[in-house]
DRENPAKOL-65178 format. One record per residue (C-alpha): residue in one letter; x, y, z. Coordinates in steps of 0.2 Angstrom, whole numbers, plus 5000, padded with zeros to 4 digits. Layout:
aXYZ;...
This chain:
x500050005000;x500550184993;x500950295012;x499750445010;x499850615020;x498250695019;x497650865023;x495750945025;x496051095022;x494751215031;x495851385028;x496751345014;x498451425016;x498951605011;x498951684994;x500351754989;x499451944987;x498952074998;x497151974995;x497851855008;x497351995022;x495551995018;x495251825012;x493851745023;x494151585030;x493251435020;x492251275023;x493451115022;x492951025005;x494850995001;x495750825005;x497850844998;x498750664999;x500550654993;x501050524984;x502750394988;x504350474985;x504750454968;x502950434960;x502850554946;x500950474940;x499350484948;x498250304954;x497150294937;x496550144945;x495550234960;x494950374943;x493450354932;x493750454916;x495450484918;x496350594906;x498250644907;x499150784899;x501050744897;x501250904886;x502650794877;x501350834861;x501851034862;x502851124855;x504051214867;x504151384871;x502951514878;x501251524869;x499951674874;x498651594866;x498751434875;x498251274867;x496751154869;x497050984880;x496250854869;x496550654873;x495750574859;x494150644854;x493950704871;x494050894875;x494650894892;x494951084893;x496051224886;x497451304892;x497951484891;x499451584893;x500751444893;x502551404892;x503351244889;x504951174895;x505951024889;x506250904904;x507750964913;x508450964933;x506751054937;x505550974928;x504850834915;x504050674923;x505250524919;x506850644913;x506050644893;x504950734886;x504350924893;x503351004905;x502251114909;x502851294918;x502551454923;x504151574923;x504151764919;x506151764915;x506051614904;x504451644896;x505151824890;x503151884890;x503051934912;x502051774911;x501751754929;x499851674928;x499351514917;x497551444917;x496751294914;x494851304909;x493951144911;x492651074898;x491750994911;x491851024931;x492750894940;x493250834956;x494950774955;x496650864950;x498450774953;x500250834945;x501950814946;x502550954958;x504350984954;x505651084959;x504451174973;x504851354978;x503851464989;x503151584971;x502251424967;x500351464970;x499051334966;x497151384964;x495651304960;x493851394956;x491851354953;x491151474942;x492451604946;x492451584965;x493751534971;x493351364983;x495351294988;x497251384986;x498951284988;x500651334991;x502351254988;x502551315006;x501151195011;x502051055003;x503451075012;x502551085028;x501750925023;x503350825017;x504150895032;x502850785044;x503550615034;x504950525042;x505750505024;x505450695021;x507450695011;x506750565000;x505850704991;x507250824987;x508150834972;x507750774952;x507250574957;x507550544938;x509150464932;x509650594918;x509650724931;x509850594947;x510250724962;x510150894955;x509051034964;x509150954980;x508551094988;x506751084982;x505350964984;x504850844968;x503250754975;x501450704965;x500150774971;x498150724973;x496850864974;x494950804981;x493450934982;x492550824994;x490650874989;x491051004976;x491851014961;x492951154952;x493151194933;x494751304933;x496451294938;x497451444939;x499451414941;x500351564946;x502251614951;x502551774961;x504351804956;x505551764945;x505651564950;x504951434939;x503351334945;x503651174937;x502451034933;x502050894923;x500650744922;x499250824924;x497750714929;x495950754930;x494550644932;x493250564947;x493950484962;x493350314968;x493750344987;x494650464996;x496450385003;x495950315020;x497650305030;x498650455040;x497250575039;x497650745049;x496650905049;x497551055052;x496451215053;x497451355049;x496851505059;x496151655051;x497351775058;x498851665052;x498651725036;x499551905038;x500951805045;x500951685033;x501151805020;x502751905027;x503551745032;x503151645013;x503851825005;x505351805014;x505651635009;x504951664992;x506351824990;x507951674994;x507251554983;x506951674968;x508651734970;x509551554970;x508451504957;x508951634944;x510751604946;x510451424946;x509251434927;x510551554920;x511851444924;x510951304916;x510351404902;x512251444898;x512751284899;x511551234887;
């Protein structure tokens, strides 16, 4: 059995915005599990109507337009405002292929927002979460309202609770074994317990990469039923949590850009 560590969340973290001071605190309808160290796919065996989007089909570069997620003859959604990587120490599921990311340096358009409009309203969203920093801003909405936000700072809190929390840092993959050990790689499931959502908004505040790939949408059979916790995050938290993420955010942007020049040059 794959270990899990699941959170409700009832005030789902801070935003990375001044927004964070007024945001009301929301009804827990959000369960986060993190997958094994290592797992780069979610279980399309607990999904019904499963789609994935490798992005290994796109062309690479940034892309304003976007570009329409079709598996088949299925429209699963369109995506807007892109930029695609090919797989290096920070991203691409399996070290092959590309990924999927949201970089204003690299993107050379201040993209700092991508968005993923869904055909239909699901209630399951899981991805490949690599090369974590505290820029990286998850959100999900229902008809425009926004119903659960996720930081890579959560992550971290949550990978930080597992006894084999260094199993997640660095590239697991063999053509980059090792590099970027100083940021998370885990998969990540998404369940709206009761709801559903129909967007996704990826966003990066700063000039850091947020780096993803296998994207996974579909219905969930059962929510993972081992090493539940709840962890209500108090309203008032959320000013602090937004001096204290900044702070972190500010010394990972600035050892991420020397890092992706460095790379960049090497390349």
């Amino acid at each position: 059995m794959k270990s899990f560590l699941i959170k409700s969340a009832i005030a789902s973290s801070v935003v990375l915005s001044l927004a964070a001071f007024t945001r009301p605190v929301m009804a827990a309808s959000f369960e986060v599990s993190i997958e094994n160290a290592g797992v780069q796919n979610a279980q399309l065996s607990n999904l019904v109507d499963a789609h994935v989007d490798t992005f290994d089909a796109q062309a690479q570069g940034s892309n304003k337009t976007g570009f329409a997620w079709n598996d088949g003859t299925t429209n699963v959604g369109t995506y807007s405002n892109t930029l695609i990587e090919n797989a290096d120490q920070y991203g691409g599921a399996g070290g092959t292929g590309e990924y999927f990311d949201v970089d204003t340096n690299r993107s050379g358009n201040g993209q700092t927002v991508s968005t993923l409009k869904l055909t239909t309203p699901q209630d399951y969203f899981g991805l490949w979460w690599s090369a974590g920093d505290s820029s990286n801003v998850l959100t999900f909405l229902s008809q425009g309202k926004v119903v659960e936000t996720m930081t890579t700072a959560d992550v971290v809190n949550y990978i930080g609770k597992l006894s084999n929390k260094a199993s997640y840092y660095s590239n697991p993959n063999s053509t980059f074994q090792g590099q970027d050990s100083g940021e998370p790689f885990a998969f990540i499931n998404f369940y709206d317990v009761g709801g559903t959502f129909d967007t996704v908004q990826f966003s990066n505040v700063g000039g850091s990469g947020f780096e993803s790939d296998n994207h996974t949408v579909g219905t969930y059979k059962s929510l993972p039923g081992s090493n539940v916790v709840t962890a209500a995050v108090p309203e008032s938290s959320s000013v602090l949590g937004v001096f204290a993420i900044g702070f972190v955010g500010a010394t990972s942007v600035l050892t991420r850009r020397f890092k992706k020049k460095s790379a960049l040059q090497l390349s």
